[in-house]
C-alpha positions as CSV (number, residue, x, y, z in Angstrom):
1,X,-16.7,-4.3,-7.4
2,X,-14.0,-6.7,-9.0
3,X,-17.2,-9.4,-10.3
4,X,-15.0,-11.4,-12.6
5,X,-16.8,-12.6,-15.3
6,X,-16.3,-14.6,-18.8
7,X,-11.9,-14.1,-19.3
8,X,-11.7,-11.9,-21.8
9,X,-15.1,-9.6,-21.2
10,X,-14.4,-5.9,-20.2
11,X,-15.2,-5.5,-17.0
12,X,-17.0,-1.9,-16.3
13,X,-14.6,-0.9,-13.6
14,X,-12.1,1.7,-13.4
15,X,-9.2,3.0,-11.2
16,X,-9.6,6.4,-9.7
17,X,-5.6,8.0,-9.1
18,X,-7.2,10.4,-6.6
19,X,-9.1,8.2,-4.0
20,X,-6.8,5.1,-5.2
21,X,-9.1,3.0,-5.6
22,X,-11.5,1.2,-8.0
23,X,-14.8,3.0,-9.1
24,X,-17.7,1.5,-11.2
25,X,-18.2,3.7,-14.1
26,X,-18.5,3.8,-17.7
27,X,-15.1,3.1,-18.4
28,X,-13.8,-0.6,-18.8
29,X,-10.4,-2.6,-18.5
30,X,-10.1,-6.0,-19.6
31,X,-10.2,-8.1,-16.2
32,X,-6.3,-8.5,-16.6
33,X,-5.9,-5.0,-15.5
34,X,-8.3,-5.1,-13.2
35,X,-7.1,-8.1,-11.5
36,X,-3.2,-6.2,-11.6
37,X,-4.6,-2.7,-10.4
38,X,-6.4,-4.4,-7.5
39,X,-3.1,-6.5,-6.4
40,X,-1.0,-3.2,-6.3
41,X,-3.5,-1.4,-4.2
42,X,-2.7,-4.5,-1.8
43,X,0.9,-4.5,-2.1
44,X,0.4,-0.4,-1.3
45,X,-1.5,-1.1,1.5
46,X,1.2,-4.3,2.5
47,X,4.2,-1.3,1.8
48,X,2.2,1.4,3.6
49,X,2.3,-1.0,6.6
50,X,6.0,-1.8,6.4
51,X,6.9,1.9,5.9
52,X,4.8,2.5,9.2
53,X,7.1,-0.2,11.2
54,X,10.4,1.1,10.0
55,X,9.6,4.3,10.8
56,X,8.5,3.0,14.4
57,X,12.1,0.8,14.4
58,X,14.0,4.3,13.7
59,X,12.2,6.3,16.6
60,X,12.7,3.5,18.9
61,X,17.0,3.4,17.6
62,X,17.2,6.8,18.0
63,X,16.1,6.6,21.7
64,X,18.4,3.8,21.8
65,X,21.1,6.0,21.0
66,X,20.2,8.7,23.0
67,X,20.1,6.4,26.1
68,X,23.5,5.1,25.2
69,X,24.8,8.6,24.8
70,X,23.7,9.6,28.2
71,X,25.2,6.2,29.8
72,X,28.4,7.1,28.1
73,X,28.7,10.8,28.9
74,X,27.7,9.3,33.1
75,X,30.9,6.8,32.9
């Protein structure tokens, strides 16, 4: 999908907000864009991952701190 060709040709690629993602049509982007739109969908994907592990650090602290509530309320 991203074939880089000559720098500086349009490339006939273009970036679809609704599936996110980069679809061969009629439409072209010089293959500076391309090349930028393609490296955000992987820093998505790289943020997408990290939001997924905080979010599995704060349910794992808030049974933390539910533990340590009951160990406090037993002293």
């Amino acid at each position: 999908m991203n074939s880089h060709t000559q720098r500086g040709k349009k490339m006939e690629i273009w970036y679809d907000e609704n599936s996110r993602s980069l679809q061969n049509t009629g439409v072209s982007y010089l293959p500076e864009v391309c090349a930028a739109i393609i490296q955000l969908q992987r820093q998505r994907k790289q943020l997408a991952e990290v939001d997924k592990l905080i979010n599995r650090c704060v349910v794992i602290q808030q049974k933390i701190n539910k533990n340590h509530r009951r160990a406090l309320v037993g002293l």
